[in-house]
Each structure stands twice: as C-alpha cells, then as structure tokens.
TIVEXBA-146605 format. One record per residue: x, y, z of N, C-alpha, C in turn. Coordinates in steps of 0.2 Angstrom, whole numbers, plus 5000, padded with zeros to 4 digits. Layout:
XYZXYZXYZ/...
# end
This chain:
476051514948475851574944475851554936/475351604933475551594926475851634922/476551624919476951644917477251624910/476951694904477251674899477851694898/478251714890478951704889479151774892/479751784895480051834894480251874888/480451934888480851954882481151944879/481451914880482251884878481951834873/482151824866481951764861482251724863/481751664861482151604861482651554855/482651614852483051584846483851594849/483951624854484651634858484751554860/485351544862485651474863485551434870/485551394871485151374879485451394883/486151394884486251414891486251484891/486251544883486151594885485451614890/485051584886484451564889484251554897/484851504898484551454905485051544909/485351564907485651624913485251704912/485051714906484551774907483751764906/483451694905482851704903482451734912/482051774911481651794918482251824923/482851834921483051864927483251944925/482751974923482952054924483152084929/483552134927483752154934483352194939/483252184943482952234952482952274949/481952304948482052364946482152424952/481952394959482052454963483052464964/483352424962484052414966484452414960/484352374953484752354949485252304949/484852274957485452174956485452154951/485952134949485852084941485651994942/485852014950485451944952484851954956/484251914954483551924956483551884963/483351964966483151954973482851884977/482951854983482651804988482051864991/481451874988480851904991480451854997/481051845001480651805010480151845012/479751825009479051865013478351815012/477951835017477451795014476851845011/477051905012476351945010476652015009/476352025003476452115001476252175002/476352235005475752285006475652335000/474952344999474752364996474552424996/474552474987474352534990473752554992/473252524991472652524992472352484991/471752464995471252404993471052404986/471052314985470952294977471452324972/472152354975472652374971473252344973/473652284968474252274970474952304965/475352274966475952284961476252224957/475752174957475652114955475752054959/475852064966475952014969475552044977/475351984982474752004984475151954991/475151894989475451824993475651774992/476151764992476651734990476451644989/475951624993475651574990475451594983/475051624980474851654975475451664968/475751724973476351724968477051764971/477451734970477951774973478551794965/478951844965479251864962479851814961/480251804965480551744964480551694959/480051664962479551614958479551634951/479351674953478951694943479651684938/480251714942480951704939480951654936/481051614941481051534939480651524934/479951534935479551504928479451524925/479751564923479951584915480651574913/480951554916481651544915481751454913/481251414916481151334913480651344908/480051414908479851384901480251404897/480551474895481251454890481451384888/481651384893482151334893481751244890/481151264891480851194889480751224881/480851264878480151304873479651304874/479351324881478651344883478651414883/477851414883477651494882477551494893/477351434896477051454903477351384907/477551404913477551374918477351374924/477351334929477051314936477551284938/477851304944478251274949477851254956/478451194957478051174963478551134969/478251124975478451104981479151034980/478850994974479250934973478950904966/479350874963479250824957478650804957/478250774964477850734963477250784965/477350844968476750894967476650924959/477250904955477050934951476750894947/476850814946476650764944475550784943/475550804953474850804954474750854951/475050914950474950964946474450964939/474750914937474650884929474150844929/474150814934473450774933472750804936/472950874938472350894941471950914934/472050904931471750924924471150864924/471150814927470750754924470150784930/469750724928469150724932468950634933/468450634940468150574941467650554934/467950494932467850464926468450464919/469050524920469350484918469850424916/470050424909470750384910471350394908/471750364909472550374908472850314905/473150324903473550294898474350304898/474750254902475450274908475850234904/476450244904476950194904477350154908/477350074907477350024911477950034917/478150064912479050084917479050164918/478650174924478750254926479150234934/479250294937479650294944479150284950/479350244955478950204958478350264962/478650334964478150384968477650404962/477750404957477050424950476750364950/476850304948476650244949476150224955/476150254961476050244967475350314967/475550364964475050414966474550394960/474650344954474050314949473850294953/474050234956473650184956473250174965/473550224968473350224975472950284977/473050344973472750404977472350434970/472350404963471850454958471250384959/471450334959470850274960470550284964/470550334968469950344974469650384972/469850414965469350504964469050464957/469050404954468650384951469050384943/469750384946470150384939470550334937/470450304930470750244932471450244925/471950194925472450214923472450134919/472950134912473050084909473850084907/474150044911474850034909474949994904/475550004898475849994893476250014891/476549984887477249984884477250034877/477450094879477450154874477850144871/478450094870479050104866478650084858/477950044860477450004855477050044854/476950114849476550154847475750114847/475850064841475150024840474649994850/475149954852474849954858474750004863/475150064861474750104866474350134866/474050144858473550184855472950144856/473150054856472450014856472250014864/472650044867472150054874472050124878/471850164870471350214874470750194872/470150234875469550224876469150294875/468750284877468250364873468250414879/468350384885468450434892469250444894/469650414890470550434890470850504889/470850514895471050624894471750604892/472350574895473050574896473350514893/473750524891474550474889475050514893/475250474897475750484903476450444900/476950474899477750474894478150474899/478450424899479350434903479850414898/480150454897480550434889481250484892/481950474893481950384896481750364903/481550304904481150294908481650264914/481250274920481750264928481250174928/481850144928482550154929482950124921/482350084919482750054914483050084906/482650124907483050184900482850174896/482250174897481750124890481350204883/481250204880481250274874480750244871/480150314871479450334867479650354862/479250364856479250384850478750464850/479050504853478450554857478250574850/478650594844478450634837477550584835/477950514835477550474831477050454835/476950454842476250454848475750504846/476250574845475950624845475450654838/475650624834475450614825474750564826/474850514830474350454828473850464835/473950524838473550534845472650534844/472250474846471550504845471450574848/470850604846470750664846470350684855/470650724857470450754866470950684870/471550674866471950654871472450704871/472750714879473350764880473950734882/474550734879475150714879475550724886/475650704891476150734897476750704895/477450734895477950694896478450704901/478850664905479150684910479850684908/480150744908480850744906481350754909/481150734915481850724920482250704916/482350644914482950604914483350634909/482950664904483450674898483750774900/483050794903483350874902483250904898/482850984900482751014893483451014888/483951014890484451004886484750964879/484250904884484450854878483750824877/483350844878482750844874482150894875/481650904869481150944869480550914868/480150874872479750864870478950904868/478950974871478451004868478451024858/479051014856479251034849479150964845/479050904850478950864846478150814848/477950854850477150844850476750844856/477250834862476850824868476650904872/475950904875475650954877475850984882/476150944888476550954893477250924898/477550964899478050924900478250934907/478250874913478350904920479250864923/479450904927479950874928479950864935/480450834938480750854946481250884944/481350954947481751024946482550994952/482150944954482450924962483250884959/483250854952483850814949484050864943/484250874938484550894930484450954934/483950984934483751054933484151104938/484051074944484151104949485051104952/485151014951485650994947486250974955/486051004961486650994965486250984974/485950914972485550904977485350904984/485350964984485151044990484451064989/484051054985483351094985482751014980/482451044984481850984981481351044979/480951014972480551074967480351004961/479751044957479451014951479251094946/478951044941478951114937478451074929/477951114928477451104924477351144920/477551104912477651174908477151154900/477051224897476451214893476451244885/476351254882476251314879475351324877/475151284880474351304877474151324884/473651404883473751434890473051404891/472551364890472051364894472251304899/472651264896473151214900473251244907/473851274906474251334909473651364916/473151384913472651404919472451354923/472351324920472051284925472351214929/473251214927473751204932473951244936/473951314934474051384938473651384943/472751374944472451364949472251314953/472651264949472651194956473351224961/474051244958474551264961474251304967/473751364966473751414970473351384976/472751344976472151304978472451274982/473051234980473151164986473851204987/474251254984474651274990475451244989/475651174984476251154985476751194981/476951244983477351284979478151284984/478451294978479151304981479351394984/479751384989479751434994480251464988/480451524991480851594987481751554988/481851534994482451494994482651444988/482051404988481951334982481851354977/481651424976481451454968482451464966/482751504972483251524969483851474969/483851444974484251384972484251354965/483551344965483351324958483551334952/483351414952483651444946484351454947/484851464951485351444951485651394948/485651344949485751294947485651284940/484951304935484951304931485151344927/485551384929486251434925486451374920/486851314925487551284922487151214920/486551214919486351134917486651134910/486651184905487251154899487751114899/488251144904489051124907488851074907/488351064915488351004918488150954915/487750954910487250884905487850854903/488450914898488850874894489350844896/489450864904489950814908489650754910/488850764910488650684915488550644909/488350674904488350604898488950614893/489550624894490150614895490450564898/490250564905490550514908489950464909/489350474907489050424908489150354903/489250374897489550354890489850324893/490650344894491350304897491150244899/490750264906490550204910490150154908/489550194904489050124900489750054895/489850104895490650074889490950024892/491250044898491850014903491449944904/490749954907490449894911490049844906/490149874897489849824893490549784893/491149784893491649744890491849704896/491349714903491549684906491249614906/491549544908491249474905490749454913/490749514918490649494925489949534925/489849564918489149624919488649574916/487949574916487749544914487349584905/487249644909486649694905486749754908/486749814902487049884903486449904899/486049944903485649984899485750084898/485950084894486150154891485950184884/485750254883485550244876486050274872/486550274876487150284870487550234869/487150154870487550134870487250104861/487550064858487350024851486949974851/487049944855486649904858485949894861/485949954865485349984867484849974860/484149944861483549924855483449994855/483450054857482950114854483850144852/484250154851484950194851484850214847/484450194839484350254833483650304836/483350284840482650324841483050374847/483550354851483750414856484250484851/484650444845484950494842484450534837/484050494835483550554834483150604837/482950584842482650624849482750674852/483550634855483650674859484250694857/484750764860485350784856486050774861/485650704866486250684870485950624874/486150564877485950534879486150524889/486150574891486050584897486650564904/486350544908486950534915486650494919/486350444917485850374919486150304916/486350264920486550204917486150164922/485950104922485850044925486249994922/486349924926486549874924486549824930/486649754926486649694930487249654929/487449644935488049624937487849524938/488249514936488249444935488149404943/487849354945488149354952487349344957/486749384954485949404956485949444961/485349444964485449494970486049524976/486249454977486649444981487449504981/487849484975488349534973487949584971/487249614966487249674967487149714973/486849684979486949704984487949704987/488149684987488949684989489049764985/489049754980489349794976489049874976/488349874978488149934978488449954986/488549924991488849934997489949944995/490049954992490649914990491149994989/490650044984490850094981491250144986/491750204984491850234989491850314987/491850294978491250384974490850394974/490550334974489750304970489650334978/488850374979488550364987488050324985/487750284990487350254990486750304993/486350304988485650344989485150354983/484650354985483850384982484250454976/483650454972483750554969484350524963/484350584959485050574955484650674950/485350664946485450734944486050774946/486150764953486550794956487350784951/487850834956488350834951489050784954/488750744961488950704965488550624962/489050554963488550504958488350464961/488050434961487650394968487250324964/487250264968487150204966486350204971/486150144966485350134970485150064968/484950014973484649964970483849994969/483350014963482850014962482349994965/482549894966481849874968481849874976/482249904979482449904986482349994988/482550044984482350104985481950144982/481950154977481550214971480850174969/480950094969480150074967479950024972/480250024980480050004982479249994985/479050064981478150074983477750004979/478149984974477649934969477849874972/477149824972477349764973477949724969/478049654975478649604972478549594963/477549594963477449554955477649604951/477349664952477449734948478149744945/478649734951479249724951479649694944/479349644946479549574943479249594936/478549594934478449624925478749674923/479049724928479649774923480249754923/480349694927481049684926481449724931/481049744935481549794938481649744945/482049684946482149634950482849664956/483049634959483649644964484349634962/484549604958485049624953485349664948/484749714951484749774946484949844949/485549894945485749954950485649994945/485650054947485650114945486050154947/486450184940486950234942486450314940/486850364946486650424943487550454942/487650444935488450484937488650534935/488850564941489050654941489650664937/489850734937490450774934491050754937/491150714941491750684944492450674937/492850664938493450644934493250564932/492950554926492850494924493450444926/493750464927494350394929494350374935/494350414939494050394946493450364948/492850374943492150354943492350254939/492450264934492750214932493050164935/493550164937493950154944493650124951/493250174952492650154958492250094955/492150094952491550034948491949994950/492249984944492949934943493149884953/493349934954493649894960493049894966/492349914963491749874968491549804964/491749794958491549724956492049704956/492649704954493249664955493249634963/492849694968493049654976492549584977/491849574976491749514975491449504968/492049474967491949404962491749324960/491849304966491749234970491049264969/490649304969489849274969489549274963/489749314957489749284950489949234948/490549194950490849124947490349074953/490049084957489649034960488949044956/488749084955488049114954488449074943/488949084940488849054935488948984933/489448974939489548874938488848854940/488448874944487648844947487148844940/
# end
C-alpha cells in the first residue's frame, strides 16, 4: 500500500521514531500496541464504501503500521512491503520496461544478481555490471535507454562502498538511483538524504533483526515512484501476512540497541583476526585499513555487524573452520541477533557461476561473519579456538 509520513516528525530521534512512527493506538480498543488484523477481507458498509481497507492483499492495517514506521525510519515520505527481500528487489524493478537498462554493481548478493541476469533478460532488460566504488566507470556505462543504477553499499559479501552523494551529483539525467540498505541499516545509513531515489532492504536481517520472519520493504519519497511500486505490490500479490508485518515492526522497535551492539562487537572481531598472522584479509569498514574506511566515516554513522575474511590455509581450513565454530551457527541470512558463519561461494552466491565467482573474488577461502549481540568475549574466543584448532593447514598451505 501506499503510505506517507505519519504525524509524528521526524526530527525526533530514531529509535523514538523506530517505537512510535505508525503505531497509533487501536482506535476502536485503545491497545498501544497495533493490532494482528488476521483476516483476509473486510465487511463493508455498503457497496463501493469502505473504511479503508477492502483486502488485505490490497491493504491490510497491520501492514500499513509497518510502512510507515520503515519510511520514518528511512526518511521516506512512502513505503511498500513485501513477502521477502527479493520480492521487494522485484518490486523496484518493476518500474523498468522491455528495452531497458541497468547499471548494477559488480558485487551485489548472489539472489539479485540471479534475478538480473536470469529472469529481467527474458523481459528484454539487460544489465551492465561494474564497479561503483569507481564513480567515472560507472557513469561511462550508462546509455540512453539506462532507467536504473543498482547500489549495494556495503556490498554482500565483501564490504565494498559507493560514493552514493557523488553518483548521485554526476547522475545523467532520467537515470533512478536504487540502493540496497540492508547491510548498513537505516541506522547507519541514509541513503535517500544522500541522493538515491530508492532504497530497498530485506526487512528479513537488520530490520526485523531476530531471524523468525522473512519480509522486504521499498521505500521513496517521490510519490509517482511510490505508485507504481504500490501497484506492482497489489498486482502480483507478494505481500507480507499481518503476522510478518508484526513481527517486523517489532523487531524494529530495538534496531537502535541492536546496530550498536553488532557493530561493537563487529569492530572487536575485525580487530582480533587482523593481528592475527594465520588471517590472511579482513574486510571490515571499520577497520583502517579497509580502501574506502574514510568514505564509510563519512557516509555512514557506523559501520555495521558484517565481517568477512580469509584465513590463511585456502579453501580447505576455511572449510574446517567454518565447521569448527560452536557460537558462530553455520547458516545462510544474517542481521539476526544470534551470529552465524557462511562460506559465500558455497551458500549466498552460490547461484553465480565458478568464473563470476572468481572475478569478484568471492573464491572458497572466503567466510562471512554475521556477528550478533553475544558477549563479544565469547564471539572472539569462538573464532579464536576455530582457527587455532586447525592450524597444520595454514603452515602446509604457507611452506608450499
């Protein structure tokens, strides 16, 4: 549905924000917490009269909570919710047509990269990957049929950072900016405020935050946008249920708290496994070393709960090791407030071919952490004694 600001200003603080935007209270009851409206249909008083809700594929109450409660929370005036990350993805691109192009970055997550190049190629839209961290190159491959620039800033998995301000300054003109903000979080970043025209998330990690509910979310401030996200939503139906709406907005009550414990302890840990001489590469944007680490202190107002790195040793100990953990779970998804390990090119991007693979770098020696609000000494500690237990494959893999 489409859904502008609530009442509440947004000049209030974010987590004021993330707990009252859109949740007025039950006007027939007065709950201060907005209702699960489990229905699928409303009765009405009379034909061609409703009380703004009709069917809950359409628009349900619940729902609407939510999307106004993420567009606050993004500094959007409207939002679209949806069934999952990657319907919301479709969402965004429903705005294209046969004969458009797109303009992606080279490192986005293997389910967006898969629905470019496998499912809009059949509708006659074709996609140009490059390397956004490179303003010039990726201005020089738009074209005169280019509707989108597609943004993953920081990018899954390798935490690679756009320059959204200065994309957005040097944009030819009838190009739309999308950017996808899972990783960082309206929290720690805004990319509407800093030029881009859309910003979609999977609500399923940061947002929702405690990985029970799968959800996406499309958000705008330009309402002819907004319409005609709003009637792809309604059209094809992937809307998140009243359950997955509340979960959702629950959840994003405490994504304040939560952000500044996962990049807290993400910190630590990018920390711990740079000083280690058995790591090979640690990509973090808090760390100093990281090539964009003055672009993420400008951008963003925190650098998030995503670490990858490469363990000395090749595929072999990064497999040992990702099996090794006993906080770390081994699993897909991240955001949650539980911290989980993942080889990339084995799970999340596994949809890209080996060569695809291999030009991003995203090889088998390569893990990703999502690291939760655990007691960073414990998290730390877990790493620690999953590399310390095989070692013998690093000093094999270095003498060779």
């Amino acid at each position: 549905m489409l859904n502008g600001k609530s009442h509440r200003s947004s000049s209030l603080g974010f987590s004021t924000r993330a707990i009252w935007s859109g949740q007025e209270a039950c006007p027939a009851t007065g709950a201060t917490i907005v209702p699960v409206y489990q229905t699928a249909t409303f009765t009405l008083p009379e034909i061609g009269v409703t009380k703004g809700f009709d069917y809950s594929r359409t628009v349900n109450p619940t729902r609407s909570a939510l999307e106004r409660q993420l567009a606050e929370l993004e500094g959007g005036t409207f939002a679209s919710t949806f069934a999952s990350g990657m319907a919301a993805v479709a969402g965004a691109t429903s705005l294209l047509s046969c004969g458009d192009h797109i303009i992606a970055a080279r490192d986005i997550y293997g389910g967006t990269h898969r629905l470019f190049t496998t499912v809009l190629s059949r509708y006659g839209i074709e996609v140009t990957f490059v390397d956004t961290s490179d303003v010039h190159e990726t201005w020089a491959a738009a074209r005169p049929n280019t509707r989108l620039l597609w943004l993953e800033t920081p990018s899954n998995p390798l935490l690679r950072l756009c320059d959204i301000e200065t994309l957005a300054r040097l944009r030819p003109a009838g190009v739309l900016i999308v950017a996808d903000n899972t990783f960082a979080s309206p929290f720690f970043q805004q990319p509407l405020a800093l030029g881009a025209d859309i910003v979609v998330h999977s609500t399923t990690k940061y947002i929702g935050g405690h990985s029970d509910v799968i959800g996406g979310a499309v958000i705008s401030n330009d309402r002819e946008i907004a319409e005609q996200v709003a009637f792809h939503q309604n059209c094809v139906g992937a809307v998140p249920g009243p359950w997955d709406a509340y979960l959702t907005m629950r959840g994003a009550k405490t994504l304040g708290l939560r952000m500044r414990a996962h990049a807290k302890n993400a910190q630590a840990i990018a920390e711990s496994l740079a000083e280690r001489e058995d790591v090979a590469e640690v990509y973090y944007p808090g760390l100093a070393t990281h090539p964009q680490h003055e672009l993420a202190k400008r951008q963003m107002s925190g650098f998030g709960g995503i670490v990858s790195f490469r363990p000395k040793g090749g595929a072999e100990r990064a497999r040992a090791i990702a099996t090794s953990t006993s906080v770390f779970a081994l699993a897909v998804s991240l955001g949650g407030v539980e911290s989980l390990i993942c080889s990339p090119a084995r799970m999340t991007h596994v949809s890209l071919t080996p060569q695809q693979r291999a030009d991003l770098d995203i090889t088998d020696d390569l893990l990703r952490l999502s690291v939760g609000i655990e007691e960073v000494e414990d998290l730390v500690a877990d790493l620690n004694c999953a590399l310390d237990a095989v070692p013998e494959l690093a000093r094999l893999r270095t003498a060779s």
